[in-house]
C-alpha positions as CSV (number, residue, x, y, z in Angstrom):
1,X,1.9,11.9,-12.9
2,X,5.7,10.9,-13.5
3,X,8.5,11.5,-11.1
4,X,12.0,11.6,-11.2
5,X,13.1,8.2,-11.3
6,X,10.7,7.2,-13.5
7,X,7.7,5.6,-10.8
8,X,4.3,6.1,-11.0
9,X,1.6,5.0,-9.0
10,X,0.4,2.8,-11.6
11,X,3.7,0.7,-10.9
12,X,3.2,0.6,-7.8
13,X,0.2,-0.8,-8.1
14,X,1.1,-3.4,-11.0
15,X,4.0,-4.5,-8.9
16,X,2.3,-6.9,-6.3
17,X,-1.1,-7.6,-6.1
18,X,-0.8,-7.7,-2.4
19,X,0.9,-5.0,-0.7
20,X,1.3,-6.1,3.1
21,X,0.6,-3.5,5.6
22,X,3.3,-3.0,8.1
23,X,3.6,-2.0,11.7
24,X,7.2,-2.3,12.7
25,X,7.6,-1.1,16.6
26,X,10.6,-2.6,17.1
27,X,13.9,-1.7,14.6
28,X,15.7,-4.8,15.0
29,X,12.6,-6.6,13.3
30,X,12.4,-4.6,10.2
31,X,14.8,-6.4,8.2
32,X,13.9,-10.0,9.1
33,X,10.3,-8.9,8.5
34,X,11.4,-8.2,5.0
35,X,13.6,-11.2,4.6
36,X,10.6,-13.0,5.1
37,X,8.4,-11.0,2.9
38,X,10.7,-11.1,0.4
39,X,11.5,-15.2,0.5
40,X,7.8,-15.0,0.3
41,X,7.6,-13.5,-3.2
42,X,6.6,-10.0,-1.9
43,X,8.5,-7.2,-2.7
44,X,6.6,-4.6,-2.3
45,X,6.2,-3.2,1.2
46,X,4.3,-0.5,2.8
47,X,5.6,0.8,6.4
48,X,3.4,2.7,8.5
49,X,3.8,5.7,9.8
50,X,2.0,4.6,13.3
51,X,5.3,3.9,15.5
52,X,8.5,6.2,16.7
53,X,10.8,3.9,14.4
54,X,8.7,4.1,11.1
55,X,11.1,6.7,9.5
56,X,14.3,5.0,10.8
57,X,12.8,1.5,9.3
58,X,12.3,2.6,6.0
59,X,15.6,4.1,5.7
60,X,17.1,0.9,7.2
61,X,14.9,-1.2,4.6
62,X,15.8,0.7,1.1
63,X,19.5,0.8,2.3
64,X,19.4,-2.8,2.5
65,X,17.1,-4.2,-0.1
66,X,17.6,-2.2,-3.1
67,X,15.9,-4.7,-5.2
68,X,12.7,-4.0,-3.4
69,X,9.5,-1.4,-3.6
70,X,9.7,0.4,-0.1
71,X,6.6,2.6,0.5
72,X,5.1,4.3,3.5
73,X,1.6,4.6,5.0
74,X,-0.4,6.6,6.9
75,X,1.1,9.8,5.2
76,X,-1.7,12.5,6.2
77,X,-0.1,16.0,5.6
78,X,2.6,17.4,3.9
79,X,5.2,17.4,6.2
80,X,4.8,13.5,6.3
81,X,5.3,13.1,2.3
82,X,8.6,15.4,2.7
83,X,9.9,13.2,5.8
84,X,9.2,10.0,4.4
85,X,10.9,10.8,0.7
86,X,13.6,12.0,2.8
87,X,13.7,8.4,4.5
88,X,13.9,6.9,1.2
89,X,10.7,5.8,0.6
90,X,9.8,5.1,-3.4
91,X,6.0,5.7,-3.2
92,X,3.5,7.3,-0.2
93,X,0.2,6.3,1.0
94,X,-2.4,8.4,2.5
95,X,-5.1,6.8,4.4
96,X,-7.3,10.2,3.0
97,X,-7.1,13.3,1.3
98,X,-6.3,17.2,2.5
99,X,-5.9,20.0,-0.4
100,X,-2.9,20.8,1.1
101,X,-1.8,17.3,0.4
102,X,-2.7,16.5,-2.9
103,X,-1.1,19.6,-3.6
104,X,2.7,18.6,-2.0
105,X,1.7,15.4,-3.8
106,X,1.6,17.2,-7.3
107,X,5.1,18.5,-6.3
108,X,6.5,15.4,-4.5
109,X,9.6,13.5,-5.9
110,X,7.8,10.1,-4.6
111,X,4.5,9.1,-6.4
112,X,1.4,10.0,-3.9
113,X,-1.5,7.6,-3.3
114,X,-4.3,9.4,-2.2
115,X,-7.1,7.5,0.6
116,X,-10.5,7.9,-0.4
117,X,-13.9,6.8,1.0
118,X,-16.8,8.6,-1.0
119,X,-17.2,9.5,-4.9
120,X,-17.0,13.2,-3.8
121,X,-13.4,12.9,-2.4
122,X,-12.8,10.5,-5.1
123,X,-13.5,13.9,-7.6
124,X,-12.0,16.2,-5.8
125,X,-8.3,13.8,-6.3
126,X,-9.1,13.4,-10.1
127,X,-9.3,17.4,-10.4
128,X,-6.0,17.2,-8.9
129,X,-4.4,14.7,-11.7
130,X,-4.8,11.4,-9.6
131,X,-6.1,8.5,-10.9
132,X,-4.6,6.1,-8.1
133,X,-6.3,5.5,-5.1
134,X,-6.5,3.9,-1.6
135,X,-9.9,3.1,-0.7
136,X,-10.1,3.2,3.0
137,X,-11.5,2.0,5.2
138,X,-13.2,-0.1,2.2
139,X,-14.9,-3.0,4.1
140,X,-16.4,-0.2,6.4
141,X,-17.7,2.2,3.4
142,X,-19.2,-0.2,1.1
143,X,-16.4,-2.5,-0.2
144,X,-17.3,-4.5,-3.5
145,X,-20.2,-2.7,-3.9
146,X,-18.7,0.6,-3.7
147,X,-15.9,-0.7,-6.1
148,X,-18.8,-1.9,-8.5
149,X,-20.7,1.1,-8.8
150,X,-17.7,3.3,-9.8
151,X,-16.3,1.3,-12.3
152,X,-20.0,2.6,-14.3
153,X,-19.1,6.6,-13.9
154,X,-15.0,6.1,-13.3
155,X,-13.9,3.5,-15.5
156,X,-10.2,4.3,-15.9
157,X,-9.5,4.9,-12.1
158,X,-7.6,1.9,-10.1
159,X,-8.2,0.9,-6.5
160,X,-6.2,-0.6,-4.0
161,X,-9.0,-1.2,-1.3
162,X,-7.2,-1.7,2.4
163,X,-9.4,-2.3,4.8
164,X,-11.1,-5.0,6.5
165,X,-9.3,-7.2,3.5
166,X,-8.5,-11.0,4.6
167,X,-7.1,-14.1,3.9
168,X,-10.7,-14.8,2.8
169,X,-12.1,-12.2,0.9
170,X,-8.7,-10.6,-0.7
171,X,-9.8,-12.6,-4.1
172,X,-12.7,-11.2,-4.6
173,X,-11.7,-7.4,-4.6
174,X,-8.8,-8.8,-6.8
175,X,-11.1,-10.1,-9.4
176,X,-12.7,-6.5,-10.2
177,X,-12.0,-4.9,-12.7
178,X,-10.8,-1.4,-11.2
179,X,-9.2,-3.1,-8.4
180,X,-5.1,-3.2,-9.2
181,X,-3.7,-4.4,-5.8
182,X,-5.0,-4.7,-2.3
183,X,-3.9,-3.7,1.3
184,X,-3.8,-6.2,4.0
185,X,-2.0,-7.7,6.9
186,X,-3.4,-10.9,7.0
187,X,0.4,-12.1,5.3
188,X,1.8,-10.1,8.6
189,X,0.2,-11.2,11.6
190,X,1.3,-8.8,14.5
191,X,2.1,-12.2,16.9
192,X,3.8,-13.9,14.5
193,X,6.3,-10.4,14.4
194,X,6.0,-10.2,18.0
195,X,7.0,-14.0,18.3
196,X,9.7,-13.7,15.4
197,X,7.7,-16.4,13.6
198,X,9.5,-15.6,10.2
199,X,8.7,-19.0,8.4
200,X,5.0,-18.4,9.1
201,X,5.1,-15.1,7.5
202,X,6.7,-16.8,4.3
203,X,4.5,-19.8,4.4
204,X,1.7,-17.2,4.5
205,X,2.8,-15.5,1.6
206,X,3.4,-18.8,-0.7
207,X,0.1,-19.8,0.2
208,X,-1.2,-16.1,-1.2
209,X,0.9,-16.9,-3.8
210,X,-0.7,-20.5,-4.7
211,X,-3.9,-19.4,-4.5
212,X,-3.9,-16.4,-7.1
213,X,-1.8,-19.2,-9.1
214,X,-4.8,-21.6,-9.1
215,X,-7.5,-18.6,-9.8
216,X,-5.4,-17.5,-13.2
């Protein structure tokens, strides 16, 4: 699938290989969150849909960092995917998979990435064009075995497991072969936003950044 402006999931996916998963509750925290992301090396960002200011953030965000990939989660129907593209978002993430949705996804000006937890859902969003996903909740519904055993049968799909990924296991999804990028908020600890603790977010995202350094 191709849109507009030229994204596709697959750039989404090859643009960070960790994409930080955001709660913003508070608006006057969105852009230092980001500034600190993005001293970080991270430029990719996706906001959840999970608060009141969600919407308002992301517009705030890709008015002020043009330079960066600003995404939103926790899309689960069509109204959300219209809303958020409205916002400004560049790309949409579903934590699963509705017909109804994959459908407004097919029409959407934003690329979709559809959630998926089972090979049967995983079918049902090939049949409809994907070959992007979310796997969610990964950790809970099989994680790197579950990746492993559909490389065999789906060999050209890409994963971006979220889930139950940390700061100690984020490598090892990394290091399959069908896994793109990965979902997590180890990099954006909820106290450390609550506290305004901006130089521990970037510290946590050079140290990311060292360590995927030292496994290439």
């Amino acid at each position: 699938m191709s849109f507009p402006d030229g994204l596709t999931a697959e750039h989404v996916f090859s643009a960070s290989p960790v994409i930080p998963v955001i709660v913003i509750r508070d608006l006057n925290k969105a852009i230092p969150l980001a500034s600190a992301l993005f001293a970080g090396g991270v430029k990719v960002l996706e906001v959840t849909l999970r608060t009141p200011v969600a919407l308002d953030a992301i517009h705030l965000l890709t008015q002020t960092f043009p330079d960066a990939l600003i995404g939103a989660g926790t899309v689960i129907n069509p109204e959300h995917l219209d809303r958020v593209a409205q916002a400004g978002a560049q790309f949409a993430i579903s934590p699963g998979q509705t017909d109804s949705l994959l459908l407004a996804g097919q029409k959407s000006r934003i690329p979709l990435i559809p959630g998926i937890a089972s090979v049967s859902e995983l079918m049902t969003g090939l049949e409809f064009g994907y070959s992007h996903f979310k796997l969610f909740p990964a950790a809970a519904v099989g994680g790197i075995q579950l990746l492993r055993s559909l490389f065999g049968p789906f060999p050209d799909v890409r994963f971006c497991p979220t889930g139950g990924i940390t700061e100690e296991n984020y490598r090892d999804y990394l290091a399959l072969p069908n896994v793109s990028c990965v979902g997590g908020s180890w990099i954006v600890p909820e106290q450390a936003i609550k506290n305004n603790e901006w130089s521990l977010i970037t510290e946590l995202c050079h140290s990311m950044s060292n360590d995927l350094h030292q496994v290439q």
